[in-house]
N, CA, C and O atoms as CSV, one atom per row, in Angstrom:
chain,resi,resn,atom,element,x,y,z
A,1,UNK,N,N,-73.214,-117.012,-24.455
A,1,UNK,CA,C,-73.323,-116.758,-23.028
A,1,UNK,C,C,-72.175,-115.874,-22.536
A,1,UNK,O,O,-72.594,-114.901,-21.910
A,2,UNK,N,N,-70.689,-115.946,-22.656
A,2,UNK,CA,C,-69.901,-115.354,-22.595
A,2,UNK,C,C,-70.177,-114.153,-23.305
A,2,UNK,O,O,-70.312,-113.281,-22.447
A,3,UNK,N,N,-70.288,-113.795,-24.138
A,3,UNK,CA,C,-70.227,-112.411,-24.966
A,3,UNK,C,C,-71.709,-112.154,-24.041
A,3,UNK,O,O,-71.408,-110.979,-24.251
A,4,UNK,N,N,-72.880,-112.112,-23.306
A,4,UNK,CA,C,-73.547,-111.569,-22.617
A,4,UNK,C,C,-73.092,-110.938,-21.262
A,4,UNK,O,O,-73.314,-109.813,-20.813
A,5,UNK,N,N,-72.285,-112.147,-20.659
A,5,UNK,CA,C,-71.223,-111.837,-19.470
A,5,UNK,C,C,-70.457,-110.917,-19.432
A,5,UNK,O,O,-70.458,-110.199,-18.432
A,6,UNK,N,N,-69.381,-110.606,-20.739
A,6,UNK,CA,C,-68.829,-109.583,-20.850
A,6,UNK,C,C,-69.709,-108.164,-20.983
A,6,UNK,O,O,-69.196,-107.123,-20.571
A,7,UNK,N,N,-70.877,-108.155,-21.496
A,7,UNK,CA,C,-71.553,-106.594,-22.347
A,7,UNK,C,C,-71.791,-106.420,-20.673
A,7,UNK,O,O,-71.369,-105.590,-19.867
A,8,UNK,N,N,-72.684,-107.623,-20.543
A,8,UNK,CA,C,-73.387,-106.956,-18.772
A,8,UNK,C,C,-72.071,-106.246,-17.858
A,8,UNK,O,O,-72.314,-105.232,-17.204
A,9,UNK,N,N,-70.496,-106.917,-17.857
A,9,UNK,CA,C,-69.695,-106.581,-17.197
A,9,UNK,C,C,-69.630,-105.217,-17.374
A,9,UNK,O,O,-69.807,-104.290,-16.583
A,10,UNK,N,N,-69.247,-105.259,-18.956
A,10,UNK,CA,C,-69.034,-103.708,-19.624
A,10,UNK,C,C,-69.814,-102.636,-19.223
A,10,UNK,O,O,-69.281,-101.526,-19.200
A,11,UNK,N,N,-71.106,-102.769,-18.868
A,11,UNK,CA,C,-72.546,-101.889,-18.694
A,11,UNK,C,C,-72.162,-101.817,-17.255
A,11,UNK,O,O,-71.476,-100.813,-17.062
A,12,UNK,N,N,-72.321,-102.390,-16.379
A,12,UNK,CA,C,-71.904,-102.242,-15.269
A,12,UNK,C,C,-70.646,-101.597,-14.246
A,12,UNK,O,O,-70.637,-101.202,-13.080
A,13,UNK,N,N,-69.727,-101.698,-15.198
A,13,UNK,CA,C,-68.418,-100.773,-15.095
A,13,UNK,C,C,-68.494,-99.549,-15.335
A,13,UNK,O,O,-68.243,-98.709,-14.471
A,14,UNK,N,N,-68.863,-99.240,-16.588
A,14,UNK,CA,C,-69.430,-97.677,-17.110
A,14,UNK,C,C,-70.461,-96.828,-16.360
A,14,UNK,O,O,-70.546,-95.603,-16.276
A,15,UNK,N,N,-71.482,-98.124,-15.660
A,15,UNK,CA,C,-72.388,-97.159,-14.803
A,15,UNK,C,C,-71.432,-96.792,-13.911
A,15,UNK,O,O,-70.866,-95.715,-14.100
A,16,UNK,N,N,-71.079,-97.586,-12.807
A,16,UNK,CA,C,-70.007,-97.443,-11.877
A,16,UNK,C,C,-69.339,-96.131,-12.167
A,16,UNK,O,O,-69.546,-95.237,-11.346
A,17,UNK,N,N,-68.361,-95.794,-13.479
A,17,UNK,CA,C,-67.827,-94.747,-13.765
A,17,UNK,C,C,-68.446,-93.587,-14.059
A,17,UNK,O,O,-67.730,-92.597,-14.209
A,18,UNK,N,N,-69.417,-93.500,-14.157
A,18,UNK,CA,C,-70.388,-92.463,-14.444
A,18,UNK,C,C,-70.961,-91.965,-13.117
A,18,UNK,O,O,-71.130,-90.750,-13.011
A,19,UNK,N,N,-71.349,-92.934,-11.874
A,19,UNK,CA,C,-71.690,-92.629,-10.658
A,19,UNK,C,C,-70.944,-91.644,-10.583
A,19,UNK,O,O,-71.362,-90.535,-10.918
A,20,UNK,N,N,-69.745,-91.822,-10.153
A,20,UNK,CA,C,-68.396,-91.193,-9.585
A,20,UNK,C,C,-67.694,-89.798,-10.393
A,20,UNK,O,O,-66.803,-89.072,-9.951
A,21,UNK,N,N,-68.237,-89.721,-11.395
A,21,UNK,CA,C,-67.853,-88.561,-12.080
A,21,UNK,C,C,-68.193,-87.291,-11.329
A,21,UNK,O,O,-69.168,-87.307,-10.577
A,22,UNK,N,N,-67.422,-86.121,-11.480
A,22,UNK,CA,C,-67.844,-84.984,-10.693
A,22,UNK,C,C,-69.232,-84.460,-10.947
A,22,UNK,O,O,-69.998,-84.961,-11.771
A,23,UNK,N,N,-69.460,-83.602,-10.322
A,23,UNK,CA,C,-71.157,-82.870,-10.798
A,23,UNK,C,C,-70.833,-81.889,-12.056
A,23,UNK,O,O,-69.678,-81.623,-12.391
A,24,UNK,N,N,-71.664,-81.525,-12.529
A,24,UNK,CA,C,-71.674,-80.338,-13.274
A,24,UNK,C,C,-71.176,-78.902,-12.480
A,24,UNK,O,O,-70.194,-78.223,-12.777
A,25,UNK,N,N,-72.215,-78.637,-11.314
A,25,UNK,CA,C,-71.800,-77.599,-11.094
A,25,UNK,C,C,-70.862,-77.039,-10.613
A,25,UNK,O,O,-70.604,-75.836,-10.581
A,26,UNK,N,N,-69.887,-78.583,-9.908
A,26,UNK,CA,C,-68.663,-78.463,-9.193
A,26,UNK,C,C,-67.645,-78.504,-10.465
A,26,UNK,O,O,-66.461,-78.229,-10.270
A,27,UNK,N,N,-68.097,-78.839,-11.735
A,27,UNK,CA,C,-66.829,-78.745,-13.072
A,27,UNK,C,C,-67.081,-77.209,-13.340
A,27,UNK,O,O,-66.133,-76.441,-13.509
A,28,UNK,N,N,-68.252,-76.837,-13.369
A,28,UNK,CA,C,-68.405,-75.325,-13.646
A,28,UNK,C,C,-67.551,-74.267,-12.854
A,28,UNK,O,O,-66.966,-73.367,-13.456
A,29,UNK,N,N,-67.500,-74.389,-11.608
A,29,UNK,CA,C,-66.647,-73.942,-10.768
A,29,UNK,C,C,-65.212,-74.593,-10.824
A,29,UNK,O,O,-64.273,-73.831,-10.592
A,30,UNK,N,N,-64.939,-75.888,-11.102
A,30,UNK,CA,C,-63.674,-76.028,-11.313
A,30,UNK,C,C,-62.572,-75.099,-12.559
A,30,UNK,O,O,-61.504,-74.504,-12.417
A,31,UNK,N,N,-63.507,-75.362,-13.815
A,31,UNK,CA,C,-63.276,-74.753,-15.021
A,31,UNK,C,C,-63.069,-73.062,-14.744
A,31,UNK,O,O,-62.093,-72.504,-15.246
A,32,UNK,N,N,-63.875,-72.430,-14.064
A,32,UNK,CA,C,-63.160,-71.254,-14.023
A,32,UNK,C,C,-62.049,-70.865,-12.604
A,32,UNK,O,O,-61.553,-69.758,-12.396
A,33,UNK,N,N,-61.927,-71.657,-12.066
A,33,UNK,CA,C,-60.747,-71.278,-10.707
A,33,UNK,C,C,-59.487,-71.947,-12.055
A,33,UNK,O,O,-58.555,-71.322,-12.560
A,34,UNK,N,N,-59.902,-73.331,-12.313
A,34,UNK,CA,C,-58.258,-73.246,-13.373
A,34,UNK,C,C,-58.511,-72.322,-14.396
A,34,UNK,O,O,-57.361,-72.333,-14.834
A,35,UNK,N,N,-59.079,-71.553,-15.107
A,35,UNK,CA,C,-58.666,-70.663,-16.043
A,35,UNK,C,C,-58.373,-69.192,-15.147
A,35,UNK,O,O,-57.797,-68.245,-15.683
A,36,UNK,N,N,-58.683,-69.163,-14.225
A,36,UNK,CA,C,-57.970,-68.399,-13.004
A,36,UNK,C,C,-56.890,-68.761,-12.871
A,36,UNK,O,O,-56.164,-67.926,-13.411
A,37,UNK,N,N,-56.165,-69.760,-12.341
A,37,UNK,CA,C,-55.229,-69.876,-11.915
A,37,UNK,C,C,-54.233,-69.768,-13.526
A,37,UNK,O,O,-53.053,-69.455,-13.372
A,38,UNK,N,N,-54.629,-69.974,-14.711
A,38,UNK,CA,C,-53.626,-70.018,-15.951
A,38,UNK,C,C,-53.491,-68.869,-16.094
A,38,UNK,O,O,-52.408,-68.686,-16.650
A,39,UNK,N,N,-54.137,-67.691,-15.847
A,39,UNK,CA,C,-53.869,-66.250,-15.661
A,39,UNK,C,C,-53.430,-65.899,-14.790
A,39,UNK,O,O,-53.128,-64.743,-15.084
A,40,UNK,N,N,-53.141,-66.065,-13.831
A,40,UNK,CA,C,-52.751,-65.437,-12.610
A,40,UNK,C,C,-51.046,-66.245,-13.241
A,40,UNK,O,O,-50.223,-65.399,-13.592
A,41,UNK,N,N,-50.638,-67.567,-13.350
A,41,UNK,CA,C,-49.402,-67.715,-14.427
A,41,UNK,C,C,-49.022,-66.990,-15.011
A,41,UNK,O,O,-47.945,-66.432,-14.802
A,42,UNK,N,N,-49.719,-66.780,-15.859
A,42,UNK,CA,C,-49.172,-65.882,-17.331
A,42,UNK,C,C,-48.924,-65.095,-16.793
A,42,UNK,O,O,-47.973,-64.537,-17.339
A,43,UNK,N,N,-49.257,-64.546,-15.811
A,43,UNK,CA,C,-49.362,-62.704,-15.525
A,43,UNK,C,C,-48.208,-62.628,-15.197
A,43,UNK,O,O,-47.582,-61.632,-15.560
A,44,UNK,N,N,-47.441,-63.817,-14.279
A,44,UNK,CA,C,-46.007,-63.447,-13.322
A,44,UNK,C,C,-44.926,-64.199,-14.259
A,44,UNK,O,O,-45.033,-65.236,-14.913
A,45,UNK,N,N,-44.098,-63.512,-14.128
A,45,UNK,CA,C,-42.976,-63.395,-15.155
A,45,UNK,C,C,-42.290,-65.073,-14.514
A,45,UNK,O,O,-42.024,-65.990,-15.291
A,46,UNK,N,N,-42.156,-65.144,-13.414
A,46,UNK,CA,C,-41.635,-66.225,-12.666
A,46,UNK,C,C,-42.091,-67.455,-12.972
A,46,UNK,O,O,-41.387,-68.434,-13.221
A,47,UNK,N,N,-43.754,-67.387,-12.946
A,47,UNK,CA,C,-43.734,-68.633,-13.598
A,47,UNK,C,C,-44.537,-69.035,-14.896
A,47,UNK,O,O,-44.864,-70.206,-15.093
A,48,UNK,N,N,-44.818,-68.086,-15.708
A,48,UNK,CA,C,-45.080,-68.249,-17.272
A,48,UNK,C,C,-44.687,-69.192,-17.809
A,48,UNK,O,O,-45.408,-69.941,-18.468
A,49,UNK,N,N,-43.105,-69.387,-17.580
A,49,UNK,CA,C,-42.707,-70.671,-18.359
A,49,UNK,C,C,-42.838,-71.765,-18.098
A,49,UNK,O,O,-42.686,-72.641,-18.949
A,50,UNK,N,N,-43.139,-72.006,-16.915
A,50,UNK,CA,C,-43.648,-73.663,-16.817
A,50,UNK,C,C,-45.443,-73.665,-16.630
A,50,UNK,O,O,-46.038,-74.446,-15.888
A,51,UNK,N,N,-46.078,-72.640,-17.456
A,51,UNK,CA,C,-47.322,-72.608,-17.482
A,51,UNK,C,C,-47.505,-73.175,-19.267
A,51,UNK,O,O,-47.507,-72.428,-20.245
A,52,UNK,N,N,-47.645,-74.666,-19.278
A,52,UNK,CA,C,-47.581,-75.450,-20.402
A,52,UNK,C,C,-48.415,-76.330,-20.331
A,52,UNK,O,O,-48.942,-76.409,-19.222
A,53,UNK,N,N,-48.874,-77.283,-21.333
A,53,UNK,CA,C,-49.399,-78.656,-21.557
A,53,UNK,C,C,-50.933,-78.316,-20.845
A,53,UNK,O,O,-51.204,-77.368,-20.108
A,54,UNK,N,N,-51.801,-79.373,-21.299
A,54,UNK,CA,C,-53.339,-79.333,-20.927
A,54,UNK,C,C,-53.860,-78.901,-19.229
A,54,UNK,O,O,-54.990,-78.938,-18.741
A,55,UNK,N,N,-52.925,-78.615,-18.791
A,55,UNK,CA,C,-53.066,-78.617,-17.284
A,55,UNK,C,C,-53.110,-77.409,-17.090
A,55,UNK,O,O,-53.225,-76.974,-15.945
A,56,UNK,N,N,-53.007,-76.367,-18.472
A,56,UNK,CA,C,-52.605,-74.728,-18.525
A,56,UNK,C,C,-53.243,-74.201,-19.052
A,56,UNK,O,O,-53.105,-72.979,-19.107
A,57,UNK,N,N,-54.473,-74.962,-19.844
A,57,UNK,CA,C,-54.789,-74.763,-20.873
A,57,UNK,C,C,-55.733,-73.338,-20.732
A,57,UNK,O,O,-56.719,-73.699,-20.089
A,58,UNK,N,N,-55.831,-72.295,-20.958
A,58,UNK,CA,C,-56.565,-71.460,-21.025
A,58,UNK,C,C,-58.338,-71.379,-21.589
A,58,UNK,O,O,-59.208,-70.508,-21.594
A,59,UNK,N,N,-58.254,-72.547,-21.942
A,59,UNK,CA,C,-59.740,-72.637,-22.472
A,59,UNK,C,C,-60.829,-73.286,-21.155
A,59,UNK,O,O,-61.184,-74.407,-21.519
A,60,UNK,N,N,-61.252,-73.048,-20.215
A,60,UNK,CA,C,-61.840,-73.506,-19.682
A,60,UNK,C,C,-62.817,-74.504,-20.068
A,60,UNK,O,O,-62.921,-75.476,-19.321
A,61,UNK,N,N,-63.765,-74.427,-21.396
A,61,UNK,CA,C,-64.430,-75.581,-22.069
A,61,UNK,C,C,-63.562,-76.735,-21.579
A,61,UNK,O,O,-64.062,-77.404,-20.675
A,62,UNK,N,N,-62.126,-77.157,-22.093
A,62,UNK,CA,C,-61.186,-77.821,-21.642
A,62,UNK,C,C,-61.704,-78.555,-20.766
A,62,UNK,O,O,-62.231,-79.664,-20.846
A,63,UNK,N,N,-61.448,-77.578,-19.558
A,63,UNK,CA,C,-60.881,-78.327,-18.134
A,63,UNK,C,C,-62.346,-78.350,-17.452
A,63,UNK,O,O,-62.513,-78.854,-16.342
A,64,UNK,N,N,-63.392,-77.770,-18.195
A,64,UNK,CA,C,-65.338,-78.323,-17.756
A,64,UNK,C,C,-65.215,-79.977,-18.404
A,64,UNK,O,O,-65.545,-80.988,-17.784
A,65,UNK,N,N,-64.815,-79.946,-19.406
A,65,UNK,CA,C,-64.942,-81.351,-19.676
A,65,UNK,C,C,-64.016,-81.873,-19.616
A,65,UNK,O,O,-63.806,-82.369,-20.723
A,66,UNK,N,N,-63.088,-82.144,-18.809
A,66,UNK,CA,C,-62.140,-83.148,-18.092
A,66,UNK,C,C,-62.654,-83.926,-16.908
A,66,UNK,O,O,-62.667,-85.098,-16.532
A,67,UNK,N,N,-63.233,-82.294,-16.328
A,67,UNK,CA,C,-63.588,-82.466,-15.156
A,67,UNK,C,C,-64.848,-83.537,-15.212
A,67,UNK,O,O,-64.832,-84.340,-14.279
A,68,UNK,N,N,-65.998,-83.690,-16.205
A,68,UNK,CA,C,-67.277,-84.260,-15.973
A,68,UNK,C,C,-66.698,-85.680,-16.062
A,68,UNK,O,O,-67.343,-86.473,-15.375
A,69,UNK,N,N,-65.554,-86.272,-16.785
A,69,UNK,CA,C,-65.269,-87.176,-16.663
A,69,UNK,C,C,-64.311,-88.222,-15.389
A,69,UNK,O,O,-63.957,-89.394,-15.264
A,70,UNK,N,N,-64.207,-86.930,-14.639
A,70,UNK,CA,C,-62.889,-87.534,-13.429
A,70,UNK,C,C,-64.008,-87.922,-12.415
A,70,UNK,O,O,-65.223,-88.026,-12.589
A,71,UNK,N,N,-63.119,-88.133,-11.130
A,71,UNK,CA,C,-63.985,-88.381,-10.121
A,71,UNK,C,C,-63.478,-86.836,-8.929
A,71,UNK,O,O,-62.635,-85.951,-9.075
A,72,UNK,N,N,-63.984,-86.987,-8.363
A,72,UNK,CA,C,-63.687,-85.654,-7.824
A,72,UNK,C,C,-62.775,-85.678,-7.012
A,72,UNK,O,O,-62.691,-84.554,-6.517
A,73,UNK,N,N,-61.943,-86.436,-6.545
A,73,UNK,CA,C,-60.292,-86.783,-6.198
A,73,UNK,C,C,-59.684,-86.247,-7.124
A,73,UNK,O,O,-59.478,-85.035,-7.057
A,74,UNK,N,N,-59.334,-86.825,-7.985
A,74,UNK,CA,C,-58.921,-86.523,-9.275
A,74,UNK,C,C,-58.709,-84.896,-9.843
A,74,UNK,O,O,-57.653,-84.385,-10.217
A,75,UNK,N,N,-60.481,-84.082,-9.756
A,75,UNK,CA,C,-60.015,-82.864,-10.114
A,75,UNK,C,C,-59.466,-81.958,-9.148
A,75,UNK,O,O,-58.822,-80.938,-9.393
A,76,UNK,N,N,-59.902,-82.607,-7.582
A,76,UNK,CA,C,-58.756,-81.785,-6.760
A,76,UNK,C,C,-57.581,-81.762,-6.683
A,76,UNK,O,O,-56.886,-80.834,-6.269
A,77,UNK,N,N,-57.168,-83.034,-7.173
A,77,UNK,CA,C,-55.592,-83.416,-7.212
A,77,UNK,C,C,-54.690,-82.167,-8.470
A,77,UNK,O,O,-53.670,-81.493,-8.324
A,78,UNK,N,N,-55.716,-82.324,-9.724
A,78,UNK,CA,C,-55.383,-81.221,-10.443
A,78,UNK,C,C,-55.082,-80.295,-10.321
A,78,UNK,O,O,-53.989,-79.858,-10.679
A,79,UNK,N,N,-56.365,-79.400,-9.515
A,79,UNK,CA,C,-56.229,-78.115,-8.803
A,79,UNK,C,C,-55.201,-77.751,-8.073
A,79,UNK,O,O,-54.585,-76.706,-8.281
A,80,UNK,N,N,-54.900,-78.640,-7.084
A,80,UNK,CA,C,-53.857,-78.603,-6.182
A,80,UNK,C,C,-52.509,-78.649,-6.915
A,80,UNK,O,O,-51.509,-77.963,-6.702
A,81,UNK,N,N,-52.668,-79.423,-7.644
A,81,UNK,CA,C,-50.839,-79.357,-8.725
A,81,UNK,C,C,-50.598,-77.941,-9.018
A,81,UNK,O,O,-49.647,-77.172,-8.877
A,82,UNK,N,N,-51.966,-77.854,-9.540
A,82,UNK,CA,C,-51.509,-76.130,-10.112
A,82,UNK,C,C,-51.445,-74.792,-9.454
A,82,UNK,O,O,-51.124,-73.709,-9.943
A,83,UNK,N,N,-51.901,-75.162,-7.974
A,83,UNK,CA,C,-51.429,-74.016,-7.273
A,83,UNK,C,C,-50.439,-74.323,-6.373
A,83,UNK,O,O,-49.934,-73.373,-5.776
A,84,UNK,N,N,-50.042,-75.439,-6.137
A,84,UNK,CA,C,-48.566,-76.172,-5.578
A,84,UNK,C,C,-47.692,-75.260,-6.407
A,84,UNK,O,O,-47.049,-74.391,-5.819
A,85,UNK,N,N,-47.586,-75.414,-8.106
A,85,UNK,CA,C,-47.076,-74.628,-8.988
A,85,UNK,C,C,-46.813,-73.400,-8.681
A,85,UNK,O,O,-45.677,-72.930,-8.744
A,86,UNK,N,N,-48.007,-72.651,-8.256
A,86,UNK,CA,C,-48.139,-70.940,-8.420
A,86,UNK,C,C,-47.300,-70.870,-6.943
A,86,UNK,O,O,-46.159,-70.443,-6.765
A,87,UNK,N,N,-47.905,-71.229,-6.305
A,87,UNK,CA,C,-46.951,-70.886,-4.975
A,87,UNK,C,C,-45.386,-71.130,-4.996
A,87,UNK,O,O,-44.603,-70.347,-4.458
A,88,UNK,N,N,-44.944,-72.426,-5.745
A,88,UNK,CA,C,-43.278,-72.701,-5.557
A,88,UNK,C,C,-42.912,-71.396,-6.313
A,88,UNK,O,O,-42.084,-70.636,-5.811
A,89,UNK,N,N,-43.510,-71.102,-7.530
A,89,UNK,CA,C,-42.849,-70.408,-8.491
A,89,UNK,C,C,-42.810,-68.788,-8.458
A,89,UNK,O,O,-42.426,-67.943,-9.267
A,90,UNK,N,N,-43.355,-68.734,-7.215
A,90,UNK,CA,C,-44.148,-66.873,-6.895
A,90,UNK,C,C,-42.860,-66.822,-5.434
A,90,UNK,O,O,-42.646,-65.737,-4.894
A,91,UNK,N,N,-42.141,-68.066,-4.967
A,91,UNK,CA,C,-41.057,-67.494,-4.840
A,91,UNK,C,C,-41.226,-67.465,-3.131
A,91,UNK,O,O,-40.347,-66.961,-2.432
């Protein structure tokens, strides 16, 4: 009975998380404004160097499938880090 309690819990959580995941077409559009924004980095000498770690990543595949898994708080919060970034660092 317990081990049913838990699977149903389990199934029920995952739907929950799956509701809330972003759309496709809003990761499609996310995925290329951040591989936009990792170029528009690279390009300026100012802030290249702190254009690092998965948050930079130039592969957009990447950051399409980050995105299908977040909730869409989440990938704005991203977005926003990284042009918080471009702006401090452009001076």
């Amino acid at each position: 009975m317990v081990n049913k309690l838990i699977v149903a819990a389990s199934f029920t959580f995952a739907m929950s998380l799956s509701a809330q995941a972003a759309p496709v077409e809003f990761c499609r559009e996310y995925a290329t404004a951040a591989v936009n924004q990792v170029r528009a980095g690279l390009a300026n000498p100012r802030c290249a160097a702190g254009v690092r770690g998965p948050r930079w990543t130039p592969n957009g595949d990447v950051h399409f499938q980050w995105c299908l898994r977040q909730p869409v708080p989440m990938v704005e919060s991203e977005r926003g880090a990284r042009t918080a970034y471009l702006h401090a660092c452009r001076g």
